[in-house]
C-alpha positions in Angstrom: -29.2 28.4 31.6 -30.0 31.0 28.8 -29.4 28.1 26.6 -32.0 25.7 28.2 -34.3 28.9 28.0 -33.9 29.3 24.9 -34.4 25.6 23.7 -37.3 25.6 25.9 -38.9 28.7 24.3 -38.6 27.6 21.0 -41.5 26.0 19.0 -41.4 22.2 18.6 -40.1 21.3 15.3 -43.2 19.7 13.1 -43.0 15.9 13.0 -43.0 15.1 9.0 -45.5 12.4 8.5 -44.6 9.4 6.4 -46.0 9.5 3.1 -48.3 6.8 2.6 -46.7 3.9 0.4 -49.0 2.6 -2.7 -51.4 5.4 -2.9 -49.9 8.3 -5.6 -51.5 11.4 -6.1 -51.9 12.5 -9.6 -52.0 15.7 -10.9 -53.2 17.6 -14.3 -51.1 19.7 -16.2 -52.0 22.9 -14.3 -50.4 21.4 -11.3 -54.1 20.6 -9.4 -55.0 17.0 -8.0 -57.0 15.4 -10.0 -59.5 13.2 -8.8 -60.0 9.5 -9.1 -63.2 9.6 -11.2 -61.6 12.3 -13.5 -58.5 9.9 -14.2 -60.8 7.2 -15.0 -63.1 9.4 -17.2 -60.0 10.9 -19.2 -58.6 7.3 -19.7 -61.8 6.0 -20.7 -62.3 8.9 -23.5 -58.8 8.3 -24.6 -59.8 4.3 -25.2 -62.9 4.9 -27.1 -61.1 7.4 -29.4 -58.4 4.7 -29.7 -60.8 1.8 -30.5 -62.6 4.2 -33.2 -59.4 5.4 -34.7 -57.5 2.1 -35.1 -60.6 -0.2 -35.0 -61.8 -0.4 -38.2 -57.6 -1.0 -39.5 -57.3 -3.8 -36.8 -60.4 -5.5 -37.9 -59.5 -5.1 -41.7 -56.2 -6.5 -40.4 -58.0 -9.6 -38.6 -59.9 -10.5 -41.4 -56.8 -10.5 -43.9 -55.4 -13.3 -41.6 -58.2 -15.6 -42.0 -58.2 -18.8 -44.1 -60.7 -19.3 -47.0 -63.1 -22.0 -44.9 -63.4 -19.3 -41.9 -66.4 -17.4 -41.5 -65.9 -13.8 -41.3 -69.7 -13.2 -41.4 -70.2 -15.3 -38.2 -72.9 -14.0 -35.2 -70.9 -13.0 -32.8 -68.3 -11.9 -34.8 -64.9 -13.6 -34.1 -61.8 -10.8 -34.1 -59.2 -13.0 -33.9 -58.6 -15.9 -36.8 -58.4 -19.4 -35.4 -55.8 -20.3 -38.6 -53.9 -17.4 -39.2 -52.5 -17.3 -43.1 -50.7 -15.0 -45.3 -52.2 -16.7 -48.3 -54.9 -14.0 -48.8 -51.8 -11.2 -49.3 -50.3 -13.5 -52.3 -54.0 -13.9 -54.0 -53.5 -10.2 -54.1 -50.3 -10.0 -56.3 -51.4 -13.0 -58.1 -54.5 -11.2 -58.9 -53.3 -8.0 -59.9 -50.1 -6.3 -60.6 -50.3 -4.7 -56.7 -46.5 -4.1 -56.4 -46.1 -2.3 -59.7 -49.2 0.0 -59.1 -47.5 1.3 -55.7 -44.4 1.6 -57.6 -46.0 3.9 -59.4 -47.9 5.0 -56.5 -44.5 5.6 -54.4 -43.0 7.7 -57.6 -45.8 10.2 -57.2 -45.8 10.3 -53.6 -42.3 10.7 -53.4 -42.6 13.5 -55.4 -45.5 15.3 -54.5 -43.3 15.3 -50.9 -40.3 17.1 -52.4 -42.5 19.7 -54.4 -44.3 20.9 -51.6 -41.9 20.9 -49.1 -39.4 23.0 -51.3 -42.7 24.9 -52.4 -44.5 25.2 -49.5 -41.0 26.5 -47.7 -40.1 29.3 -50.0 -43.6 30.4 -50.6 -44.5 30.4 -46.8 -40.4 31.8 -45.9 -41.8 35.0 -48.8 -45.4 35.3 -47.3 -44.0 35.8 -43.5 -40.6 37.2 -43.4 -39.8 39.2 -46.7 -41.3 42.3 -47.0 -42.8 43.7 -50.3 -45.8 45.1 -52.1 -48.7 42.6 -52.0 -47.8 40.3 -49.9 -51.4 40.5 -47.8 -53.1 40.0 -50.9 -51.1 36.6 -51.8 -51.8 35.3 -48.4 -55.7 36.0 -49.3 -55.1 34.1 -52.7 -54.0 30.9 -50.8 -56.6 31.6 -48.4 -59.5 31.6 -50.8 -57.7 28.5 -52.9 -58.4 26.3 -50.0 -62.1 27.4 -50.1 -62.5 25.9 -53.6 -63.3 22.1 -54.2 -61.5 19.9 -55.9 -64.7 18.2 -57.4 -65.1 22.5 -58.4 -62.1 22.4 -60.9 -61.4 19.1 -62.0 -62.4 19.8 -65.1 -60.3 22.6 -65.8 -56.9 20.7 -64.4 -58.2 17.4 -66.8 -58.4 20.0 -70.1 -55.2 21.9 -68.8 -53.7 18.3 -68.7 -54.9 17.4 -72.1 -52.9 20.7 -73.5 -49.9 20.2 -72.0 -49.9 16.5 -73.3 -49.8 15.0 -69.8 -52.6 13.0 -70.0 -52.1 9.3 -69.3 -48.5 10.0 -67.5 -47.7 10.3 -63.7 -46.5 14.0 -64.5 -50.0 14.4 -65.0 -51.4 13.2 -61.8 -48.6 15.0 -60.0 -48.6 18.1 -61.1 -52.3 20.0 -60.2 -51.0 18.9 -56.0 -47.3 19.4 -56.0 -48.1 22.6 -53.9 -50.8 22.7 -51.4 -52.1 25.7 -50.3 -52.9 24.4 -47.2 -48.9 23.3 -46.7 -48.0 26.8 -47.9 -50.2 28.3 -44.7 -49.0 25.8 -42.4 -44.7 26.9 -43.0 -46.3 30.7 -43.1 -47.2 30.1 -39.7 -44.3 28.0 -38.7 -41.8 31.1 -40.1 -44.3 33.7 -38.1 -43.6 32.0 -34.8 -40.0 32.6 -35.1 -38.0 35.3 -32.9 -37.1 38.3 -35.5 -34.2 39.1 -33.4 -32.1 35.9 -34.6 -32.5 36.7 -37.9 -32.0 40.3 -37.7 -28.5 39.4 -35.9 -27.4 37.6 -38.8 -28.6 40.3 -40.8 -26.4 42.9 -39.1 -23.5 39.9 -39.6 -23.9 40.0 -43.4 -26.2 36.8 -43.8 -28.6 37.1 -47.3 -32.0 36.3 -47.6 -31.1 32.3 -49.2 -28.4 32.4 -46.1 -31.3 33.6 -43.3 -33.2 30.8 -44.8 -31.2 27.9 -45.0 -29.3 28.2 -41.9 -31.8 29.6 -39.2 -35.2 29.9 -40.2 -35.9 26.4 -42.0 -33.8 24.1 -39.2 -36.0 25.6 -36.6 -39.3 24.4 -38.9 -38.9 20.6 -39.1 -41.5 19.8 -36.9 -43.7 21.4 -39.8 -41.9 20.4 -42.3 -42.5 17.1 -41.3 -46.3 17.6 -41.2 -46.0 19.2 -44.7 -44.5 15.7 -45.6 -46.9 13.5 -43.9 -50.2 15.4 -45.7 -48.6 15.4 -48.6 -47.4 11.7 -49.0 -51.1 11.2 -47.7 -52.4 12.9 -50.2 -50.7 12.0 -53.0 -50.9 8.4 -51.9 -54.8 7.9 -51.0 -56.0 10.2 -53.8 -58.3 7.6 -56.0 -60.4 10.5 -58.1 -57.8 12.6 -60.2 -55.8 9.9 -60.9 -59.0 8.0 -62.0 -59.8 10.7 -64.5 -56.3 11.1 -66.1 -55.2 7.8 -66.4 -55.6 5.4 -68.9 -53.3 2.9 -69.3 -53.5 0.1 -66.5 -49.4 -0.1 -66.2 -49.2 3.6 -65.3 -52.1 2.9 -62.8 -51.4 3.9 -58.7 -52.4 1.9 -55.7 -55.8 3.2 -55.6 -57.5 2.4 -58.7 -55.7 -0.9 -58.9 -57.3 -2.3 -55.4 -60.5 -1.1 -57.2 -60.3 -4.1 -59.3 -60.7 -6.2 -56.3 -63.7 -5.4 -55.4 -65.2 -5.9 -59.2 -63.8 -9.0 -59.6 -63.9 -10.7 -56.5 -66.9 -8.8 -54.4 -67.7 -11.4 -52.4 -64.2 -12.3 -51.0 -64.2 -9.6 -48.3 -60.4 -11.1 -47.7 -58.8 -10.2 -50.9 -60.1 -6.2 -50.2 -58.9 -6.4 -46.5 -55.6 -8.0 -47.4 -55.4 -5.0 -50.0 -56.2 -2.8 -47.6 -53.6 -3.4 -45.3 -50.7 -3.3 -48.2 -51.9 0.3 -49.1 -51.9 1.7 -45.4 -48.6 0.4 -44.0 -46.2 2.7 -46.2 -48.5 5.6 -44.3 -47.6 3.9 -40.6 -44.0 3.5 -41.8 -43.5 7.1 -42.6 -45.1 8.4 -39.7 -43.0 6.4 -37.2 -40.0 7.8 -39.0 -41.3 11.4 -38.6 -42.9 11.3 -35.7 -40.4 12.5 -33.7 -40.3 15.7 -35.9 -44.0 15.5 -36.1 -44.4 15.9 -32.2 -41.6 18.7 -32.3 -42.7 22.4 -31.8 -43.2 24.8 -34.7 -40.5 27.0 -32.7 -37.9 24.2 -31.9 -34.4 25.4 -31.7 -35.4 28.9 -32.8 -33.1 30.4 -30.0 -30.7 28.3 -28.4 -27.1 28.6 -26.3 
């Protein structure tokens, strides 16, 4: 009886309703439902940022692919080429010497990547974690060295050039970049966001300064590091004005000033420049899918872990 009194007296159990099938509810990144106008607002921001980013490369990409009797200059414009050809891409290195000038290109890239991720490192490692008389005023000197143009001091780096006999030599056009102040800031940053107490532990355990560096603080910098490397093989790579200036032998030209020679000789064949084009970006989209994993990795990744 006190059994059937107490079943009777107790609340009804809430009936669960069935979730609705097809419909999901989507949510922002605080956790709040996000309406249906919103979603489609976001998405339709993130495609028009898309089309303006990549646009410009796809189109230079379509008209590459087009055969000599296609119109490019047609009302409306047709994106996609109705005989697709890779003839325009072997006018190009019949044309000019394309695959030596990124050789020579790649050389300077290449090592404008090593110099200022081994410079930027140590010089960004001594700005944030070592401790010693003057270190405020160094940061201010890199500071105020991105504050300065280029077009400011190109002078000075040509006749400093000219002195050391570099002129005319891919030394030359590497050496004024092969550490950016800007890459130097970026590591000083990465190193300040690391926890001191890991590296005061192995302190305390005997660990040196070149020991502190190598084993904890730079493995827990790679996704910096591997920004340092993208702006730097970007840099390197796309610069057309310095190495303009210092070079003067056409086998010891890069990338850049040899594509210039399309558009002098062959102005009017908008294929040859777009087929050129597309050879000098796709080492850029080949090393950023192989860092992009790093590149999308926090500054503090595996600072503290276990």
């Amino acid at each position: 009886m006190a059994a059937s009194r107490t079943t009777a007296g107790a609340p009804a159990p809430t009936e669960q309703r069935p979730a609705r099938k097809g419909r999901t509810r989507v949510r922002d990144e605080n956790g709040r439902r996000m309406p249906l106008w919103e979603l489609i607002l976001r998405y339709a921001l993130l495609l028009g940022v898309l089309a303006l980013m990549i646009g410009p490369f796809l189109w230079q990409l379509s008209t590459s692919l087009k055969g000599p009797h296609e119109n490019i200059f047609s009302s409306p414009p047709s994106f996609l080429p109705s005989d697709p050809t890779l003839h325009n891409y072997t006018r190009v290195a019949d044309t000019i010497p394309v695959w030596d000038y990124a050789l020579n290109s790649l050389k300077v890239a290449a090592a404008n990547v090593f110099t200022n991720c081994v410079g930027a490192a140590l010089a960004g490692y001594a700005l944030a974690r070592l401790r010693y008389r003057g270190r405020k005023a160094a940061t201010l000197v890199f500071i105020l060295a991105m504050l300065v143009p280029v077009e400011g001091i190109i002078i000075a780096q040509f006749t400093t050039m000219r002195d050391l006999g570099l002129n005319n030599t891919l030394m030359g056009v590497l050496l004024p970049g092969c550490v950016s102040a800007l890459n130097v800031l970026l590591m000083r940053n990465a190193f300040l966001n690391l926890p001191y107490e890991v590296e005061e532990a192995a302190f305390v355990d005997g660990a040196n300064v070149w020991q502190r560096f190598f084993r904890i603080a730079l493995p827990a910098v790679k996704g910096t590091l591997a920004v340092v490397a993208i702006f730097a093989f970007m840099g390197a790579w796309d610069d057309f004005l310095w190495p303009l200036i210092v070079l003067s032998d056409p086998d010891k030209f890069t990338l850049t000033i040899g594509l210039n020679y399309l558009h002098g000789t062959f102005a009017n064949d908008e294929r040859l420049v777009a087929a050129g084009t597309v050879i000098a970006v796709l080492p850029l989209i080949v090393l950023f899918a192989c860092l992009q994993r790093y590149f999308f990795r926090g500054v503090g990744e595996g600072a503290v872990k276990g």
